[in-house]
N, C-alpha and C positions, 0 to 999 in steps of 0.2 A: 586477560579479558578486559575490552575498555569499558568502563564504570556505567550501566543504562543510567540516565536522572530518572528521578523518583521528583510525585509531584513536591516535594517539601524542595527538589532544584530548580523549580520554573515561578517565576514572578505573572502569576493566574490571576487575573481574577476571580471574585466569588465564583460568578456564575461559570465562568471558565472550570475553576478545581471542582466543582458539587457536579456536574456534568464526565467529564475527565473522571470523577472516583464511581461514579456509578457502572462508568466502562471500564476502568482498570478492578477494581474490586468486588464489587454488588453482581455484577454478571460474569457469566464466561470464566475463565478458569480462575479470575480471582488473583488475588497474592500482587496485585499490580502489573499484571501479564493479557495482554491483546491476544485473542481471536476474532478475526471479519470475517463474514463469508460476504463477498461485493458478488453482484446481481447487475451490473453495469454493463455487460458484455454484446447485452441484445440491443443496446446503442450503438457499439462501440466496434462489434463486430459484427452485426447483424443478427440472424437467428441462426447461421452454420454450427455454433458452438453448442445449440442443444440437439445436433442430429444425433450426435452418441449415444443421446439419452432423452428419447424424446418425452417421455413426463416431464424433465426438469424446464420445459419449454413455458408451461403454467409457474409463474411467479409464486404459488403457492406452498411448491414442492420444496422451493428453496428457506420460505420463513418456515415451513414444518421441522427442514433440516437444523435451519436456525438456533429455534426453539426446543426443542426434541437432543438434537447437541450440547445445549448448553453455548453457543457462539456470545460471545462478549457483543456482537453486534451484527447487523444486516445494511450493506450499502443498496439503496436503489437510488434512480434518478424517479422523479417527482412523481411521473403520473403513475410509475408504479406501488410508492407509496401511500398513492393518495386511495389507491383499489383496493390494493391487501394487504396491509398493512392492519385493516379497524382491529379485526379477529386476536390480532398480537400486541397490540398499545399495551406497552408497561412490563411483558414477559420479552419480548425482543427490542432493544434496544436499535434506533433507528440512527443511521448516518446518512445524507442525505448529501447526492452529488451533484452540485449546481452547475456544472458545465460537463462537459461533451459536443464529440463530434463523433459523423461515420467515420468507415474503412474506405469509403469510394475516391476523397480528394488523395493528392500522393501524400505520403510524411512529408517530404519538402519542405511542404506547406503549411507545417501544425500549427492549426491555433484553434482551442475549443470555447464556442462562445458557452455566455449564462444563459441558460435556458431556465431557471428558479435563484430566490434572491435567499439571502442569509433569514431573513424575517420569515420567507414560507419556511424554512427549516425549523423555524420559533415555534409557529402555527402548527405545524407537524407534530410537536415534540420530540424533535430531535434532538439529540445528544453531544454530535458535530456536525461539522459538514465537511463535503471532499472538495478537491478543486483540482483539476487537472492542469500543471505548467509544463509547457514544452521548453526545454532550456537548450539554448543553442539554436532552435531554428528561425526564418526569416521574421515569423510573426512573433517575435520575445520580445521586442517594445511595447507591443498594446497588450501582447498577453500579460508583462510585468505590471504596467498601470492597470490592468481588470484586477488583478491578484490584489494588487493594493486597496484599492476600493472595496472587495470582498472582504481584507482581513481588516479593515475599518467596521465594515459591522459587524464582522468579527469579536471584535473588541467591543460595539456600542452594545449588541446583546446578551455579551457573554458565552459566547460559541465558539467550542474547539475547533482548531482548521486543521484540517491533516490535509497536505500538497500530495499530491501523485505528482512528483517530480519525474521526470522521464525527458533523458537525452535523446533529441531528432534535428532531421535535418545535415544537408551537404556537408556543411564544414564538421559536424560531429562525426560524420563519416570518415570524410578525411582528414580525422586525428584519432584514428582506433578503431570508430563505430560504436553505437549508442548502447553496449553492452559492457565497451571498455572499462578498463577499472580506474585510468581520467576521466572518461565521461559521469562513472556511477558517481565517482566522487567529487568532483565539481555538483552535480544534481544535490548531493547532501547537501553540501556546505551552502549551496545558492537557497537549499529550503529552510534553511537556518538562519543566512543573514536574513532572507527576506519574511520572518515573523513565523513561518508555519509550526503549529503547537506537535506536531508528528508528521512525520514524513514518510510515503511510503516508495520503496524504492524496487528495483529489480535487482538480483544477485552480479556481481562483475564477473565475465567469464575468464578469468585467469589464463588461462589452457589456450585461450583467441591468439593465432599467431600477427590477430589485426592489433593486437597489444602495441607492438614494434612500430605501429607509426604513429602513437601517443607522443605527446612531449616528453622530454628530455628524462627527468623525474621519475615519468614511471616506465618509459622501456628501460631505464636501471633496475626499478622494483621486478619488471617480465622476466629482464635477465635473472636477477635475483630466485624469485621465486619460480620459475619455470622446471628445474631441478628437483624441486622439493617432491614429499610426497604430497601426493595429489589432495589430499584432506589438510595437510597442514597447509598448503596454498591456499586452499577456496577458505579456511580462517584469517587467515591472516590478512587477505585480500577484506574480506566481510567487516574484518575487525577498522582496517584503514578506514573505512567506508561509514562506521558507527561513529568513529571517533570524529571524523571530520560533522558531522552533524549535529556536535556538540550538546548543546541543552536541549535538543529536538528531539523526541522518542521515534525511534527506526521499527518501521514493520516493513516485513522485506515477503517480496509478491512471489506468489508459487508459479505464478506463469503459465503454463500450456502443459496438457496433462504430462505426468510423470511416473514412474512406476512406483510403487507404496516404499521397495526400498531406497530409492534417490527420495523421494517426498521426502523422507524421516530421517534421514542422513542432512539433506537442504535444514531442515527441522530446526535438528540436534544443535549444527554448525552455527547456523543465524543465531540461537539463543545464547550459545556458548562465547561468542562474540560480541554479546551484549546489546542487541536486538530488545525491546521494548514484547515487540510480540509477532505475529505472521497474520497475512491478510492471502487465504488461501481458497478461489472462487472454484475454477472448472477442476482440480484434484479432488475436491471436493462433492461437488452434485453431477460432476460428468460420469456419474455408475451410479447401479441400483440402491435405493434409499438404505436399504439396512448395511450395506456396504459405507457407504457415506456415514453413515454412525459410528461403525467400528474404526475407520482409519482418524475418524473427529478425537474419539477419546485416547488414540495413542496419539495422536499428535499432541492433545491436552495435559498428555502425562509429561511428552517430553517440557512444555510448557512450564510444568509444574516443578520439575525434577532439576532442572536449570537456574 
């Protein structure tokens, strides 16, 4: 397993580690171990993702979830914070996502502007803030300079940044596609050199026979690994992927619903590899609220047990 850092490996500021320990310890499963439930989606995707379940469509169902789980944190973008949030100030910790964009423009084209500045996350009492980087697509020049200017206040106020690092874009296509285990890993390391205190990433699909038009490097590892059993692959894969992210804490995303046994297996794998912690939204609140509790405290076990 590669080694997770521990705040006593990252060069924090005050406000930075007293922030940072409130969500690695003080909430959620504790022991230095991440649980998010992000609430980003009805930007991000529109409102399609609460047909499954339509309570979860009210913003409130999710901090009840939150809060009621024990969730180390709630991501929302601003205006939802600013509504329902009051009710939960200091039992849910807030993460607060200063950029986004819709689903309507193609990926081609990623680039999420700031829609809230690092300071409203101050005025919030937030804990950190998200940032969404598109790496690899046309718009990574102004998205790199926005990034930089946000981990500048970053640092002026003391606020954790966790990157939503995510490969998009033609040319990530055609070298794997934005799932590849090039692409995941490049997204590490670039949320790494480029300042991000966590990074949140997507699992590499190993199994992708779009592996094979990676560079050189890793259609050797495809080769490699493509043999193996299917569980030592998606580790070892996961593990490349931790490792390269070096002093950056890895929360790795559950993605688009799953069934309870891939959830927990996804789970199991990501910690075992040395994953920081899981940032896990629609597996979560896309089913009935008491359902959403029982799969929150096995997933917190495995959390725990890791």
């Amino acid at each position: 397993m590669v080694q997770r850092p521990s705040l006593d490996d990252l060069a924090l500021s005050l406000g930075k580690r007293t922030r940072l320990h409130r969500l690695l310890y003080e909430h959620g499963p504790g022991n230095g171990r991440l649980l998010l439930l992000p609430i980003d989606q009805g930007m991000e995707h529109g409102p399609i993702d609460f047909f499954p379940n339509p309570p979860s469509a009210d913003p409130d169902y999710q901090c009840r979830l939150a809060k009621e789980g024990g969730y180390s944190g709630i991501v929302f973008h601003s205006g939802l914070a600013q509504k329902y949030m009051h009710a939960y100030a200091g039992t849910v910790p807030l993460v607060l996502k200063i950029n986004g964009k819709t689903n309507i423009p193609s990926d081609a084209e990623a680039f999420s502007p700031l829609e809230a500045t690092v300071e409203d996350a101050v005025r919030m009492g937030a804990d950190a803030v998200g940032y969404t980087l598109y790496v690899g697509s046309p718009s990574q020049d102004r998205d790199i300079i926005q990034l930089g200017k946000v981990r500048a206040e970053c640092e002026r106020y003391g606020m954790p940044l966790i990157v939503w690092s995510y490969p998009r874009g033609s040319a990530v296509e055609a070298k794997g596609g934005r799932d590849s285990i090039y692409a995941v890993d490049y997204a590490a390391r670039l949320a790494n050199e480029l300042g991000a205190d966590i990074v949140k990433l997507n699992v590499p699909k190993f199994r992708d026979p779009r592996n094979a038009d990676s560079p050189a490097p890793y259609r050797k590892l495809y080769e490699e690994w493509k043999e193996l059993d299917e569980n030592e692959a998606y580790r070892l894969a996961v593990e490349k992927v931790v490792a390269s992210a070096g002093r950056t804490m890895v929360l790795f995303s559950g993605g688009s619903k799953l069934s309870d046994e891939d959830l927990l297996l996804k789970a199991r794998i990501c910690m075992e590899a040395g994953a920081t912690g899981l940032i896990f939204g629609r597996n979560m609140w896309q089913r009935p609220f008491e359902e959403g509790l029982a799969i929150t405290r096995k997933v917190k076990e495995i959390l725990l047990s890791v």
